[in-house]
Backbone bond lengths (Angstrom), bond angles and torsions (degrees), N, CA, C in turn:
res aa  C-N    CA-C-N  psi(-1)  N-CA   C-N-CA  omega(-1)  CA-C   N-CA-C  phi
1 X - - - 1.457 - - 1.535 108.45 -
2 X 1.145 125.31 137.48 1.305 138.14 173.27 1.506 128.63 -86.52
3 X 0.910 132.82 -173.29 1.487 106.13 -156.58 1.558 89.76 -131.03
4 X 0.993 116.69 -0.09 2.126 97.84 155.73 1.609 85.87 -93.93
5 X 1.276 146.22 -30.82 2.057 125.65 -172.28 1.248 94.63 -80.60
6 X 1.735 129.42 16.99 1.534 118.65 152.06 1.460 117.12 -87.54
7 X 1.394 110.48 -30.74 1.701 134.81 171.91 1.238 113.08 -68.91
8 X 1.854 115.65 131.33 1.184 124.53 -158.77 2.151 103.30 -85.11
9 X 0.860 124.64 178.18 1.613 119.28 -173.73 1.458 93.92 -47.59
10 X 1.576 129.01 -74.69 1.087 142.83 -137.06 1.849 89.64 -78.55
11 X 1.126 133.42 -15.24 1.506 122.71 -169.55 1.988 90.42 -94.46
12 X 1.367 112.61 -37.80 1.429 113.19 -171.38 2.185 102.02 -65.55
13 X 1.389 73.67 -36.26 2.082 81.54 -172.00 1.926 109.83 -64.77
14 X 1.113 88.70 -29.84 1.632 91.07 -171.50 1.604 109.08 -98.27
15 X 1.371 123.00 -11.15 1.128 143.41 148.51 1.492 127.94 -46.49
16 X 1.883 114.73 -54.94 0.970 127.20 168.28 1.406 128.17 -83.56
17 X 1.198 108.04 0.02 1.703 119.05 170.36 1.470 92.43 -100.31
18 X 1.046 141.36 -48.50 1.497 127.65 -174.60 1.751 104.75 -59.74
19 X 1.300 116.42 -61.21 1.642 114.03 -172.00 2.180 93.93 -43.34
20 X 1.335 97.34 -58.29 1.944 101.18 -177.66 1.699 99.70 -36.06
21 X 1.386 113.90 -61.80 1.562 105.20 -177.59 1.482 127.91 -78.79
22 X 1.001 98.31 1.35 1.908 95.09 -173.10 1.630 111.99 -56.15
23 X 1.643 101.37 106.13 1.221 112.68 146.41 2.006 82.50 127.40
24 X 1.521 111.31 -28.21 1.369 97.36 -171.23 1.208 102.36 -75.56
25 X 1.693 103.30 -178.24 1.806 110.48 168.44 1.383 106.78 104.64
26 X 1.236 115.61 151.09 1.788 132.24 178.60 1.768 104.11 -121.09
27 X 1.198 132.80 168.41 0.817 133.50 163.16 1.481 121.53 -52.52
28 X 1.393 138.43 -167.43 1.393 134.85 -172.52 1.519 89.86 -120.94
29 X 1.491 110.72 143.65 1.477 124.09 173.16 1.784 111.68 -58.63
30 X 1.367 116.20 146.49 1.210 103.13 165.94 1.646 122.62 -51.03
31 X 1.454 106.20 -43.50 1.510 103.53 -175.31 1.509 122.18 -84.17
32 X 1.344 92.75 8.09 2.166 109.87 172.78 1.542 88.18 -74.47
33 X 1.107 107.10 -64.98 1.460 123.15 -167.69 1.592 134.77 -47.48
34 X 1.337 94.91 -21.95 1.807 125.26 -175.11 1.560 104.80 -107.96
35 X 1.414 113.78 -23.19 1.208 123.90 -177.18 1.629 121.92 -55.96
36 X 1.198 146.22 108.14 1.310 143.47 -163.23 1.626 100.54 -72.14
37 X 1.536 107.07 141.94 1.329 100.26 172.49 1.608 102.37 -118.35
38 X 1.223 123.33 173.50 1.285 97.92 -175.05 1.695 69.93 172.26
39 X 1.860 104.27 168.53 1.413 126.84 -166.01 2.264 88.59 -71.44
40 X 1.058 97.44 -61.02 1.674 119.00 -175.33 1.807 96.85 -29.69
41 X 1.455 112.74 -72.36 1.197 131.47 -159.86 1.619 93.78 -60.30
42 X 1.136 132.81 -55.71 1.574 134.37 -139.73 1.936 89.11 -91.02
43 X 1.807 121.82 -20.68 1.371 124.30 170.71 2.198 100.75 -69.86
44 X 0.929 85.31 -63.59 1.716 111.03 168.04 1.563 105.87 -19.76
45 X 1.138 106.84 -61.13 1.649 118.70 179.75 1.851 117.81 -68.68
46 X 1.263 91.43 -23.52 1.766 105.90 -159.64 1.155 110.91 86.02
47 X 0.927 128.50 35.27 2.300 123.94 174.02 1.642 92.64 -114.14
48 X 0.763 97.24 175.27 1.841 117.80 -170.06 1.492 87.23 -136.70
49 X 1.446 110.27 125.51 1.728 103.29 162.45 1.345 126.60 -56.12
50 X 1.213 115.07 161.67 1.856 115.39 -174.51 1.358 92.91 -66.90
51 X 1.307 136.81 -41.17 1.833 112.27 -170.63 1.642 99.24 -78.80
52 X 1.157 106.84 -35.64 1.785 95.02 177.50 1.523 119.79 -42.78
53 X 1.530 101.35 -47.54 1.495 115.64 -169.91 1.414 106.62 -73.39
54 X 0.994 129.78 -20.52 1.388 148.18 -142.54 1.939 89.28 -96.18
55 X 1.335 112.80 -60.06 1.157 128.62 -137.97 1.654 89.53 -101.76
56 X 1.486 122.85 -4.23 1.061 129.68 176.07 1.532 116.53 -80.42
57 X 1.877 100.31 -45.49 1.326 137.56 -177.70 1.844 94.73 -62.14
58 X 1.037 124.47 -46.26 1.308 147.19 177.20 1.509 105.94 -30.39
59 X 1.253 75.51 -92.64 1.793 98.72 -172.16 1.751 112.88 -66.53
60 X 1.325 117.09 -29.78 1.410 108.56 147.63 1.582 143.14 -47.05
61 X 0.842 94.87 -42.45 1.865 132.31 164.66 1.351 88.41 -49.88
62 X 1.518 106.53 -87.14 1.965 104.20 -158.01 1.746 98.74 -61.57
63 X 1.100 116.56 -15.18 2.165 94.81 -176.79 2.323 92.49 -81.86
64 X 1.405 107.12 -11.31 1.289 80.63 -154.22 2.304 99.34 -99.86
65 X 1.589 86.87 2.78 1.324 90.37 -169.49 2.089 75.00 -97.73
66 X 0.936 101.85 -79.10 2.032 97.47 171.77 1.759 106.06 -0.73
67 X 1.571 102.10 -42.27 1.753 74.32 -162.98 1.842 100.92 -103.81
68 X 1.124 105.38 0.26 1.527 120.67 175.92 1.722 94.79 -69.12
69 X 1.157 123.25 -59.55 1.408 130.12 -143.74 1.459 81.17 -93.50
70 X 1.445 134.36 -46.85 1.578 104.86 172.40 1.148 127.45 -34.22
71 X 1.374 87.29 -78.15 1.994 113.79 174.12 1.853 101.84 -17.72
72 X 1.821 114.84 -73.83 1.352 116.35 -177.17 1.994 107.21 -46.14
73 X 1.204 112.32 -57.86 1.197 128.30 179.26 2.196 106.46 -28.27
74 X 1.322 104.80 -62.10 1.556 123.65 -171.14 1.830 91.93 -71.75
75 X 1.128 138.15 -41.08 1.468 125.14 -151.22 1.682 90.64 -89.76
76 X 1.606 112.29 -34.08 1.453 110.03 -175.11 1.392 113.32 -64.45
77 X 1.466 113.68 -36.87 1.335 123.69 -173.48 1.616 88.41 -71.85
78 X 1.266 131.91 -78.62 1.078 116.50 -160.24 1.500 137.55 -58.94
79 X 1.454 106.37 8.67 1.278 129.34 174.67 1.996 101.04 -95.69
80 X 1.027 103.16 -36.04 1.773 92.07 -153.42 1.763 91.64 -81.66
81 X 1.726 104.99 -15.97 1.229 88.79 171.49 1.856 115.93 96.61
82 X 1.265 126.12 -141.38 1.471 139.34 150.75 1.645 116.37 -80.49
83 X 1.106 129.67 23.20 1.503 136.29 -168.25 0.894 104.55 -90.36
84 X 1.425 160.51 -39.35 1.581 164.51 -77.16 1.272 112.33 -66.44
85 X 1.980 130.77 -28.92 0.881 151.89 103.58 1.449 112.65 12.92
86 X 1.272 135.82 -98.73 1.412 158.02 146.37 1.834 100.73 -11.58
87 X 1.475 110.94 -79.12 1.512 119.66 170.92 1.744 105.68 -38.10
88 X 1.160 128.23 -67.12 1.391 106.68 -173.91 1.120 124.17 -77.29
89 X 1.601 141.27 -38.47 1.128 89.66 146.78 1.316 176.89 -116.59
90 X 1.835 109.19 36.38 1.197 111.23 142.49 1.531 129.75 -44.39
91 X 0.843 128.48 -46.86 1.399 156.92 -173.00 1.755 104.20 -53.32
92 X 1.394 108.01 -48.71 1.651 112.90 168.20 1.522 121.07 -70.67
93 X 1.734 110.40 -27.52 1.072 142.21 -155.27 2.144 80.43 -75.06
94 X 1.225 94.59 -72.65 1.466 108.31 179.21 1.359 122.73 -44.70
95 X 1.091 101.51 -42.51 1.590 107.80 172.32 1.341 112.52 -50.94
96 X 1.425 103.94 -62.41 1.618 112.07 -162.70 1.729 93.12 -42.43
97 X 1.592 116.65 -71.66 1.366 121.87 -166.44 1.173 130.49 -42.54
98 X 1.676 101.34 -10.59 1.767 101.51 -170.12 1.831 103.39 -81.91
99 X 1.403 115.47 129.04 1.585 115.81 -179.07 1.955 105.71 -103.59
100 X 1.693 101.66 139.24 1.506 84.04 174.66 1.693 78.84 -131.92
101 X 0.993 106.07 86.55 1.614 124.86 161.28 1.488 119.83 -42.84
102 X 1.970 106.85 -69.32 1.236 110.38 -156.52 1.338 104.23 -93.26
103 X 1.547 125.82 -21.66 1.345 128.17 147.91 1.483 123.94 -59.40
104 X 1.050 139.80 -24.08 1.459 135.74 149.46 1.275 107.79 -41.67
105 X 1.782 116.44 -79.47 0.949 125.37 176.64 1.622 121.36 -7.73
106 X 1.283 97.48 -57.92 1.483 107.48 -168.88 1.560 113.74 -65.05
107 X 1.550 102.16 -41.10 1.497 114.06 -174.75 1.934 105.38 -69.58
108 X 1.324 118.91 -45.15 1.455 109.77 167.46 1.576 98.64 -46.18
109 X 1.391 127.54 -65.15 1.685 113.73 -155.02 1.501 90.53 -63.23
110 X 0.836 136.50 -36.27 1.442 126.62 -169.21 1.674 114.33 -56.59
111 X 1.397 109.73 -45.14 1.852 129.31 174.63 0.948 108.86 -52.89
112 X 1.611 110.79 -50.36 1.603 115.46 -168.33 1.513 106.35 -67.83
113 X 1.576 96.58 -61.28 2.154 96.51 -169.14 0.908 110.25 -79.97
114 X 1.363 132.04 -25.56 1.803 115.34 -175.96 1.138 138.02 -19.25
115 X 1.699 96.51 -62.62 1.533 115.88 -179.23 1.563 112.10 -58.64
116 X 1.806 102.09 -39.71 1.622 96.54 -160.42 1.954 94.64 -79.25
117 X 1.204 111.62 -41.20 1.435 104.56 175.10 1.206 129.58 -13.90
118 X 1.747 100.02 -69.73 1.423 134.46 -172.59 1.556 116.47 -65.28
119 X 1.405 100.42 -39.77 1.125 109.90 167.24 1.757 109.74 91.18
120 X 1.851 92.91 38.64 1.662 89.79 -173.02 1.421 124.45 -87.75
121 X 1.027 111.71 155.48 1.396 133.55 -175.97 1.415 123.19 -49.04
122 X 1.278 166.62 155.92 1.172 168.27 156.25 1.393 106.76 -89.89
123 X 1.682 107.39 148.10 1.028 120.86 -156.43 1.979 92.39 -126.59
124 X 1.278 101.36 104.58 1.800 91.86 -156.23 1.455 88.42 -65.17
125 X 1.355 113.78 -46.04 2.157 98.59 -157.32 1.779 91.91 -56.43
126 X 1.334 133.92 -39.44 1.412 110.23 -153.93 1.553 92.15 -97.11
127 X 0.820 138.93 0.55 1.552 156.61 -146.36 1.713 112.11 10.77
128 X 1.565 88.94 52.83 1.540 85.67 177.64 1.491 98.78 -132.26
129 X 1.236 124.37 -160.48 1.552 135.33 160.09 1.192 116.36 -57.83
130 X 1.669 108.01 136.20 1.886 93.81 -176.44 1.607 84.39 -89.56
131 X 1.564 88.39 -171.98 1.621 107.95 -156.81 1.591 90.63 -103.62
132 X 1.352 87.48 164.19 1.340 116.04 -174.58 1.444 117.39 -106.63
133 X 1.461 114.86 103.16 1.803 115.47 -167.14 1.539 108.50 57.74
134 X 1.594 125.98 33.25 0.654 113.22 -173.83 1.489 137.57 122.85
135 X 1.672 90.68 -70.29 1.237 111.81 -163.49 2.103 104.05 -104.13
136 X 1.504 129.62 137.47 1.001 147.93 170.42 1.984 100.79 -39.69
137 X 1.540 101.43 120.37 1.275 104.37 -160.00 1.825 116.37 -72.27
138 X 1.603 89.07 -11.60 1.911 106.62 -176.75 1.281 98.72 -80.93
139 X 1.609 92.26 147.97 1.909 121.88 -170.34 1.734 95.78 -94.09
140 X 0.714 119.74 153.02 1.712 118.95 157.06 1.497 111.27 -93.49
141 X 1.294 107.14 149.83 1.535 114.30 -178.08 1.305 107.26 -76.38
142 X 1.370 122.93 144.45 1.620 135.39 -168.69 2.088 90.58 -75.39
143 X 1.627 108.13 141.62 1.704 99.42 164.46 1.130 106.00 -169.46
144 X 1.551 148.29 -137.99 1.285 122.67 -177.61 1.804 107.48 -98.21
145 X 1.104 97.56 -17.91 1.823 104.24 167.50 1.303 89.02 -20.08
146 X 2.057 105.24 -82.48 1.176 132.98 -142.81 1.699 109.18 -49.30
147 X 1.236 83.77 -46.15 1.967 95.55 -176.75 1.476 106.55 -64.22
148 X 1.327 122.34 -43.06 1.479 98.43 -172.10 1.656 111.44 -86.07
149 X 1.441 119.64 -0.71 1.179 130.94 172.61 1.756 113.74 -75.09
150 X 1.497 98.49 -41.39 1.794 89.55 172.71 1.245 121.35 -107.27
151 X 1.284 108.67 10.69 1.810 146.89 171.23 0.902 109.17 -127.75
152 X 1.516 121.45 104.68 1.621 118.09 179.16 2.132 88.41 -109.03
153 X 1.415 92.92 140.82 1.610 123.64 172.32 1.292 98.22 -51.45
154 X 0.965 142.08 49.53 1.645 135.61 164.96 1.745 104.11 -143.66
155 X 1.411 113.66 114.12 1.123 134.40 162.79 1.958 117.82 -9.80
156 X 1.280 113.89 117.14 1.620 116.94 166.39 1.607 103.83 75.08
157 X 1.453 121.48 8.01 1.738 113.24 175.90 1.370 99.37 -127.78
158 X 1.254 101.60 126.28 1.349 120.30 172.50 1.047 123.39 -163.77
């Protein structure tokens, strides 16, 4: 093991922007510094925050791997025919092999910074981040779970 695959996404990401800057850069203006940042201000400017953008990149990702893994899903079925037998398991076979690497990727930086981005709150009894609408603000990583979960091994459903 190497010693950035000891470093979590967000320690490798902030890692590789520092080696990119080493040595550039000026200090920050006083009025950079006094400057409020906030969701309002950074719309205000035209920037999208990094978790906004992030989480945009996200969910684009899963509709464009969704219609990839259909697509594979319909040609397999329509190859194996009446087999369904035959169809699953190839069909698991396929799953396993499919990699979403650089979309993972994204979803770890997303786990890691979210909270600190956002700037969320702690939740002392669970002593974690409270949730967001509810619901726990971390994505799960796409893998073959995922595929046979929105692809079930049975012929023509998907």
């Amino acid at each position: 093991m190497t010693q950035d695959d000891a470093r979590t996404p967000a320690e490798r990401l902030v890692r590789r922007d520092l080696d990119e800057r080493e040595g550039i850069g000026r200090p920050l203006s006083r009025r950079t510094r006094q400057m409020q940042r906030s969701v309002e201000e950074y719309l205000k400017a035209g920037n999208k925050p990094r978790w906004m953008q992030r989480l945009t990149d996200i969910d684009r990702g899963i509709a464009r791997e969704r219609r990839r893994i259909e697509h594979a899903h319909r040609l397999l079925s329509a190859e194996c025919g009446h087999d369904p037998a035959r169809f699953a398991e190839r069909w698991r076979e396929r799953a396993h092999q499919l990699r979403f690497d650089e979309l993972n990727e994204l979803i770890d930086q997303h786990n890691a910074w979210y909270p600190i981005e956002r700037d969320l709150p702690m939740d002392p009894r669970t002593r974690d981040y409270v949730k967001v609408h509810g619901r726990s603000y971390r994505r799960r990583p796409l893998d073959a779970e995922w595929v046979l979960e929105q692809f079930p091994p049975v012929p023509g459903r998907g």
